[in-house]
Structure formats: structure tokens, C-alpha cells
C-alpha positions as CSV (number, residue, x, y, z in Angstrom):
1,X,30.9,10.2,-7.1
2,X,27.1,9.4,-7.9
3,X,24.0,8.3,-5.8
4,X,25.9,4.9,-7.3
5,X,28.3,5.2,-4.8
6,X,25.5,6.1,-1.8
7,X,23.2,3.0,-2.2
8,X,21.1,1.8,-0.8
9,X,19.1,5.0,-1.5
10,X,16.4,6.3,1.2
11,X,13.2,7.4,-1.2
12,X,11.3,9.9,-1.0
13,X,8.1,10.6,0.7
14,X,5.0,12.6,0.8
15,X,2.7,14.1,3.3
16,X,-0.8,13.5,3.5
17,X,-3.3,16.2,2.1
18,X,-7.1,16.7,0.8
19,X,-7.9,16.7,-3.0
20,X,-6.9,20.3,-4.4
21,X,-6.4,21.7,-8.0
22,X,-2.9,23.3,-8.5
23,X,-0.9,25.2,-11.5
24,X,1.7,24.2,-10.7
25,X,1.0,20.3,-9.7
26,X,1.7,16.8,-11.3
27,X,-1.3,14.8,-10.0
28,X,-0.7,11.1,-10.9
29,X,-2.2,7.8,-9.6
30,X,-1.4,6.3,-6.6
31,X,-0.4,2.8,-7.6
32,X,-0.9,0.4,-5.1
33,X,1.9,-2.3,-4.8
34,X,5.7,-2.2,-3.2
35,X,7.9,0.8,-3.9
36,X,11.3,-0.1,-5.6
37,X,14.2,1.7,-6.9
38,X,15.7,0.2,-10.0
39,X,19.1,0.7,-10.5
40,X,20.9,0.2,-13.8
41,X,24.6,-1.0,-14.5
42,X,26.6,-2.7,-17.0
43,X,23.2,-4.1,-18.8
44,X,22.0,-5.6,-15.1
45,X,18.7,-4.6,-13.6
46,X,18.7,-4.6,-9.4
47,X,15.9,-3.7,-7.2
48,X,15.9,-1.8,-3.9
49,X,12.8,-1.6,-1.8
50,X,11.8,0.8,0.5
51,X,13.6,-1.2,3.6
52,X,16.6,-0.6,2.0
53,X,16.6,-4.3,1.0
54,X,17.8,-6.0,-2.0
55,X,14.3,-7.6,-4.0
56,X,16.1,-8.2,-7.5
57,X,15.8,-12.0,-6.8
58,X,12.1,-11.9,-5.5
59,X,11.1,-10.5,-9.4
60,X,12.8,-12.8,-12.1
61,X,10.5,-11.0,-15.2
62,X,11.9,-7.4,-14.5
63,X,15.0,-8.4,-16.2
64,X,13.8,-8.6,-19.2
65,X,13.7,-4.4,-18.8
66,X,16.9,-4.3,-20.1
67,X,16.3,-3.3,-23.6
68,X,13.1,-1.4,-22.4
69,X,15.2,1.6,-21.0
70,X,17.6,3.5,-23.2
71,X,20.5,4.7,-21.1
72,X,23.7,2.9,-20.2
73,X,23.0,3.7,-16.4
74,X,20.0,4.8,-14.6
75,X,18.5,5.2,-11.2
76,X,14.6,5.3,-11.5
77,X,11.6,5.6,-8.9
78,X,8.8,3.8,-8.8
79,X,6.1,0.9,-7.8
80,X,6.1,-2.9,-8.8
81,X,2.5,-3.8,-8.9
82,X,0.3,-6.6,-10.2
83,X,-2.3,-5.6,-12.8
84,X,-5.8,-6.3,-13.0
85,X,-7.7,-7.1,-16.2
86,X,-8.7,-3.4,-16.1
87,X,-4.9,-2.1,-15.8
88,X,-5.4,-1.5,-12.1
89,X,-3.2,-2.7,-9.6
90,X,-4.4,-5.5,-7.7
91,X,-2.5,-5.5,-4.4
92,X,-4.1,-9.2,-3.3
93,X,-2.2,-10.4,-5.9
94,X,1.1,-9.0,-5.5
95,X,1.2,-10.6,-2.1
96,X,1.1,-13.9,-3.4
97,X,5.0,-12.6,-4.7
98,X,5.7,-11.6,-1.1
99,X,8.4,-13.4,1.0
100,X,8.9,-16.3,-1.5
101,X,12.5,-17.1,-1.3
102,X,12.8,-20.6,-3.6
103,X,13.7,-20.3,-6.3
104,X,11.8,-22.8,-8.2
105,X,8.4,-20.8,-6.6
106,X,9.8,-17.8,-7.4
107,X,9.8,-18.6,-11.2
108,X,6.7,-20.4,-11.1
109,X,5.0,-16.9,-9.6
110,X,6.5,-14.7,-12.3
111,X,5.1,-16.3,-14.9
112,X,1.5,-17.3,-13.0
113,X,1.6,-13.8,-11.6
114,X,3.9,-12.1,-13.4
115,X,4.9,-8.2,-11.7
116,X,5.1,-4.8,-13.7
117,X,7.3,-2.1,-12.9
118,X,5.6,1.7,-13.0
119,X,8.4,4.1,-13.4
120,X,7.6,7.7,-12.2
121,X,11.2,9.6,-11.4
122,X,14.3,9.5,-12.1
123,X,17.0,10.0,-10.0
124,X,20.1,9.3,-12.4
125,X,20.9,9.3,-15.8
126,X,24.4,8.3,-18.0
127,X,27.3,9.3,-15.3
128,X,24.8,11.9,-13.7
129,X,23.1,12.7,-10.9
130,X,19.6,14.4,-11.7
131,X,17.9,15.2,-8.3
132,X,18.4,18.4,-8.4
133,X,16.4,18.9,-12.2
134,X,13.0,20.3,-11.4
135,X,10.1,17.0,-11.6
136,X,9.4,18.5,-14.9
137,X,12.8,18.0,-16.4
138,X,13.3,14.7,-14.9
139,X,10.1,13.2,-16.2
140,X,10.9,14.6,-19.5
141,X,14.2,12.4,-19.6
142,X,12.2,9.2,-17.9
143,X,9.5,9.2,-20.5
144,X,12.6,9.7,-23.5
145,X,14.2,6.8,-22.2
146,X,11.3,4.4,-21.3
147,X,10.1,1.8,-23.8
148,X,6.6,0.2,-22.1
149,X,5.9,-3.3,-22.4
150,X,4.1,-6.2,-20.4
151,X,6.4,-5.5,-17.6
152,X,7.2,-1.6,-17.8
153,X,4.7,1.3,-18.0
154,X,5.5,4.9,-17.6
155,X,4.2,6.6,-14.6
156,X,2.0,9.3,-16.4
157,X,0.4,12.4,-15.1
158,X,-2.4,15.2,-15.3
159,X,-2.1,18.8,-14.7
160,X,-4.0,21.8,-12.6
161,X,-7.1,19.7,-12.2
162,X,-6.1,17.5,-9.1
163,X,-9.8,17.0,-7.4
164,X,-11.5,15.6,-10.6
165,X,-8.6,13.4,-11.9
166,X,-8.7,12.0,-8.0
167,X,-12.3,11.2,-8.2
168,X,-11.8,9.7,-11.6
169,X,-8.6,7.3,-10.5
170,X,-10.4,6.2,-7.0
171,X,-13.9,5.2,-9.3
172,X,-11.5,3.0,-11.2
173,X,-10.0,1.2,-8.8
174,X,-6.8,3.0,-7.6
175,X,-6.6,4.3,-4.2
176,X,-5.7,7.5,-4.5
177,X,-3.5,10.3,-5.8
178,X,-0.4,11.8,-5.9
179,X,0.3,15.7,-6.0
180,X,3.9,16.7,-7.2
181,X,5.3,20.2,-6.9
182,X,6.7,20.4,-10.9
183,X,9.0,22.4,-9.9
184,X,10.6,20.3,-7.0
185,X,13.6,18.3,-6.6
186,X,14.0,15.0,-5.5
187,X,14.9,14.9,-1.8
188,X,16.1,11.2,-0.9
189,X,14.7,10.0,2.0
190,X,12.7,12.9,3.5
191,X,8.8,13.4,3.8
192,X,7.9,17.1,2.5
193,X,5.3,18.9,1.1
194,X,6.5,18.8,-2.7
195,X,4.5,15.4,-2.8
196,X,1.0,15.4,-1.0
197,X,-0.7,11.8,-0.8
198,X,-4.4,11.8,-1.6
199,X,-6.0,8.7,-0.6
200,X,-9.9,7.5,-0.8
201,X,-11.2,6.4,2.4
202,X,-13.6,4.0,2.9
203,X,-15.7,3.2,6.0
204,X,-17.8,-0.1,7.3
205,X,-19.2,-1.7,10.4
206,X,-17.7,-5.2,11.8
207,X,-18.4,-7.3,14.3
208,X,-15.6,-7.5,17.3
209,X,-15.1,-11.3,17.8
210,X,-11.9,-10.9,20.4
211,X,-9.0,-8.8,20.7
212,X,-5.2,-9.2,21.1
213,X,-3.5,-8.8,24.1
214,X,-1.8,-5.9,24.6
215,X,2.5,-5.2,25.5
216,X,4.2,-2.1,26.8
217,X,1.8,1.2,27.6
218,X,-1.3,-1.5,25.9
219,X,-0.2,-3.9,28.5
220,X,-4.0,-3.2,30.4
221,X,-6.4,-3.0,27.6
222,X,-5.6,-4.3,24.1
223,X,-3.3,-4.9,21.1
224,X,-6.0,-5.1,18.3
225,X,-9.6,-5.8,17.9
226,X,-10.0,-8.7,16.0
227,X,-12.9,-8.1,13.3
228,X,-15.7,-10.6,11.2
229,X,-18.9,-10.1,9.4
230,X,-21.5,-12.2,8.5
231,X,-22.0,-13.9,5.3
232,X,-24.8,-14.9,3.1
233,X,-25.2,-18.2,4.7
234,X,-25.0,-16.3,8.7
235,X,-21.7,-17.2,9.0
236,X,-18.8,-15.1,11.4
237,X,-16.1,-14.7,8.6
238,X,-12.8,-12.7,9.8
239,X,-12.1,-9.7,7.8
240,X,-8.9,-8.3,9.7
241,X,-7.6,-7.0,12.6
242,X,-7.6,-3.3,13.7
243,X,-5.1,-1.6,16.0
244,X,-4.8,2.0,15.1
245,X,-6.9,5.0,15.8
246,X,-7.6,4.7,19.5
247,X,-7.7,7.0,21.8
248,X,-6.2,6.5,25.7
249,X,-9.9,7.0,26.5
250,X,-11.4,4.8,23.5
251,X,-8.9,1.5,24.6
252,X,-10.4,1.8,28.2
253,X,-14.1,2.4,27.0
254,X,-13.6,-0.4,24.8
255,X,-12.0,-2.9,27.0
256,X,-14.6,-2.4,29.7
257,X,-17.4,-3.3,27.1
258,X,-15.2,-6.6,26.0
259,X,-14.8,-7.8,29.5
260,X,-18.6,-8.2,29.8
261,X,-18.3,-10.1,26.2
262,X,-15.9,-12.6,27.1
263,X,-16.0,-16.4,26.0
264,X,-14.3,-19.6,26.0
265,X,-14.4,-20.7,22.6
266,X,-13.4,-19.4,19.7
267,X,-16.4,-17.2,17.7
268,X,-15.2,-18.0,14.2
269,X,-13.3,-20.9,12.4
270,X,-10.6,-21.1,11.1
271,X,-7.0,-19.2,11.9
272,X,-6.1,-15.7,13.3
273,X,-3.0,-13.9,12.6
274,X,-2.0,-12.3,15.9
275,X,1.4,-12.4,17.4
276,X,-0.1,-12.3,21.3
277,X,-2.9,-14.4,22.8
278,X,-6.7,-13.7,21.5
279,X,-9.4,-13.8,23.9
280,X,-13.1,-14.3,22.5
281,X,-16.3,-12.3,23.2
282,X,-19.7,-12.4,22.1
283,X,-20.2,-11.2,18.5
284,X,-22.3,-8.1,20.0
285,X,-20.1,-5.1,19.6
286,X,-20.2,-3.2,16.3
287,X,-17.5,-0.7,15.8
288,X,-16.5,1.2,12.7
289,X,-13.5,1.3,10.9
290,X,-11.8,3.4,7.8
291,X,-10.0,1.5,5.4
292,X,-8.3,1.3,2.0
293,X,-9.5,-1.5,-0.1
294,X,-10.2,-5.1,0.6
295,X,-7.9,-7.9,-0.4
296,X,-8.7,-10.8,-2.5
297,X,-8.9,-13.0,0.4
298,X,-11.6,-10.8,1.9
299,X,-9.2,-8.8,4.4
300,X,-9.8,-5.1,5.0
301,X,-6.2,-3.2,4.2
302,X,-4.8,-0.6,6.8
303,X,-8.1,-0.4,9.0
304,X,-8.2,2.0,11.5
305,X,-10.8,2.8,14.3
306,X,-13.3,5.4,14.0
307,X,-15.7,4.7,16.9
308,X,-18.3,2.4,18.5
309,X,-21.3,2.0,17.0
310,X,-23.7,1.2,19.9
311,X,-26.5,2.0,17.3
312,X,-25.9,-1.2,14.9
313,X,-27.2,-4.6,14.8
314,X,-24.1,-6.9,14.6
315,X,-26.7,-9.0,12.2
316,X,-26.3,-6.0,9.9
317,X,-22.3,-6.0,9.4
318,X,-23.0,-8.3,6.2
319,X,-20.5,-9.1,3.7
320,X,-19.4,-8.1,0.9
321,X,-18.2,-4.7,1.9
């Protein structure tokens, strides 16, 4: 019996962590796209994401592997992303491939926007389980088996000096960095210390244009903050929506300031995503939020609230970020 036989597969995960050298560390990018296992049987490629869902019909082009990865059977790790002219992953772009369930779109995206798959474990190999194999063993076997190509790459690494490789991967585009004990096995499913995430975090002011309403214990302040800055021709453009990082004492400090804002009519054009009621207010609460990167369309990814910035000109929460 064989992790074969167990699918789907949990992966593993990492905890969050500071840039550090280490001995005896792996420290490899953080690739920014949707987490896949691939498994591989009887010549046929199938994806599993991290829902524990079956994606090998959203990505058409990853069959074409095949020939790309020397083993009879195989259970690898790693991240489908969407390249950017400078080899970084552009994560606007892979959600174009998100959620597309024709058929006929689904080929049309893989060759408009055509995914590649970043291999960077293994978990099985020829009849064998290898999850027990220290990382260093088991990326010696991925790399011997691995053939990159348009749609295949290697998931490659540096050693001991962790805090300058992550300051060199974030100034080229990726956001962050992953620290790997060498000497680790693959636990399936858990979140322990053997990986530490390293991410870059960025910071700007935006405007709050209106807020979501809130359910359940958020029931008498707010769901999210909806968010907009101005553009070069003094235009409110929406940038995202923020719900995390409050505080029980920052959602009632906040919602007290909002009441007095509060309008009839929209304060921006165009549409919202929020799955309860917005209500405006006046564009004259700055606050500021951390996030990741910022979409192709202009939307801040995984913002979280910092604080109010009572010191800001909402005129000054100009675009681009």
C-alpha cells in the first residue's frame, strides 16, 4: 500500500517566520500561484489541489509532462503558476485560469495563458513511498528525474544564506521565501516548523468608501472595509476590500467614525464584490493596510488592517501603489 492508495493527499504546510540564515536550511522562492500535487500513473498526469479537489481538467498543457519526468510513477509537490516575461510568477494572470469549467475556454486559456508547473518535493517514486527520505534525499531524486521545459521547471534552492537570497527573490518580483529543514521529512497535511514562510510585506494608505455588513459576532459593526484611491485624473478607483486585522476595539472605533460618514449614493463607479449589503460614506477616512502584491486589475492581494491614519489627506492615497 502507497500514498496511491491514500489520495487525495493533505500537503504540507509551513509556519510563518522572519528572514534568518541557517546551515542546515533549503531557502527557495516562494512561487506565487495555486499549490498542486501531481500524481503519476500508467503514463497519465492528474492534479490535486490543496482543497483536495481534482484540477487535472482546469490545465490541458500539463499533460504534455509526460515525457518530461523519468519514472514510471511519481507523486510530486509543487505550485502551477503563470510566468511573467521576467520568469516571475504573475498571479493576475493565473486567475484568468481560475473557475473556467468549458471546455472550449479551457483550451483557448492554455494556449493564450498557458500554466507551468514548479516541482519542489517529491513524495513518491517507482512503487515507493519517499516521505520519510530527509528533503535532501528527496530533492536529489526530483531533480534526477525532472526534464524542464515551457511547462515544467525544477523548484531550485540556496543554502545557509536565507536573509540575502530573501531580499534578492522579493526585489525581483516573488513574494517571499521558503526555509526548509534539509534534514526533514515530508509530513502530509500538518503545519510545522521544518518549513518557515518568509513573506515581504508591503504597506499603503486607501481611502474607505463603505463597508460590508457584518454576520454572526460582526453582526454590529462590519464585515469589511471597502477600499479606493485616487487616480491621475481624481478619480475614486476600488483597489480591494479589507477584512482582517481588527481588533474588538478597532471594529467599534471604526464603525463609530463610518456612521458619521454615511451616504446615499454610491462613491465610486462601477461594481463591488461583497457577498452582504455595502453602505457608502464620504471618502474622508484613511486607513492603512499591509499587503502582498497588487493584481493586474489593480486589486491589493491578502490586505489586512494595520490602523487609522487620522494624520493623511485622503487626496494623498494616489495610485499607483
Amino acid at each position: 500500500m502507497t500514498l496511491f492508495d491514500e489520495r487525495p493527499i493533505r500537503p504540507m504546510l509551513g509556519k510563518s517566520g522572519k528572514p534568518f540564515d541557517g546551515a542546515n536550511y533549503f531557502f527557495e522562492p516562494k512561487w506565487d500561484g495555486l499549490r498542486a500535487l501531481l500524481f503519476l500513473r500508467k503514463r497519465k498526469i492528474e492534479f490535486q489541489n490543496r482543497n483536495l479537489r481534482d484540477a487535472t481538467g482546469s490545465y490541458p498543457e500539463i499533460q504534455k509532462l509526460k515525457g518530461s519526468i523519468r519514472a514510471k510513477t511519481a507523486i510530486i509537490d509543487g505550485e502551477v503558476v503563470v510566468l511573467g516575461e521576467n520568469g516571475t510568477p504573475n498571479f493576475g494572470s493565473l486567475q484568468a485560469r481560475f473557475g473556467v469549467d468549458d471546455p472550449k475556454r479551457v483550451n483557448v486559456l492554455a494556449k493564450t495563458t498557458p500554466v507551468t508547473y514548479v516541482a519542489f518535493d517529491l513524495l513518491h517514486l517507482d512503487g515507493q513511498d519517499v516521505i520519510t527520505l530527509p528533503l535532501v534525499e528527496r530533492k536529489k531524486r526530483l531533480k534526477s528525474i525532472i526534464k524542464e521545459g515551457p511547462y515544467l521547471l525544477y523548484g531550485d534552492h540556496v543554502e545557509v544564506e536565507g536573509t540575502r537570497f530573501f531580499k534578492e527573490a522579493t526585489s525581483r518580483g516573488f513574494e517571499g521565501v521558503i526555509a526548509k529543514e534539509s534534514q526533514s521529512q515530508y509530513v502530509p497535511g500538518l503545519r510545522t516548523d521544518y518549513w518557515i514562510k518568509i513573506k515581504q510585506v508591503n504597506t499603503t494608505e486607501c481611502v474607505v468608501v463603505g463597508f460590508s455588513a457584518g454576520e454572526g459576532a460582526r453582526a454590529r459593526t462590519f464585515g469589511s472595509l471597502i477600499l479606493a484611491a485616487y487616480d491621475d485624473d481624481g478619480r475614486l478607483q476600488h483597489v480591494g476590500n479589507v477584512g482582517g486585522g481588527f481588533s474588538n476595539d478597532n471594529l467599534g472605533q471604526v464603525k463609530r467614525k463610518l456612521d458619521k460618514l454615511r451616504t446615499t449614493g454610491p462613491t465610486i463607479q462601477g461594481p463591488v464584490d461583497s457577498p452582504t449589503h455595502v453602505s457608502w460614506v464620504k471618502p474622508r477616512l484613511v486607513v492603512e493596510v499591509a499587503y502582498m502584491a497588487v493584481t493586474k486589475d489593480g486589486r491589493l492581494r491578502f490586505p489586512r488592517f494595520k490602523r487609522v491614519r487620522g494624520d493623511k489627506d485622503p487626496l494623498d492615497c494616489r495610485l499607483p501603489f
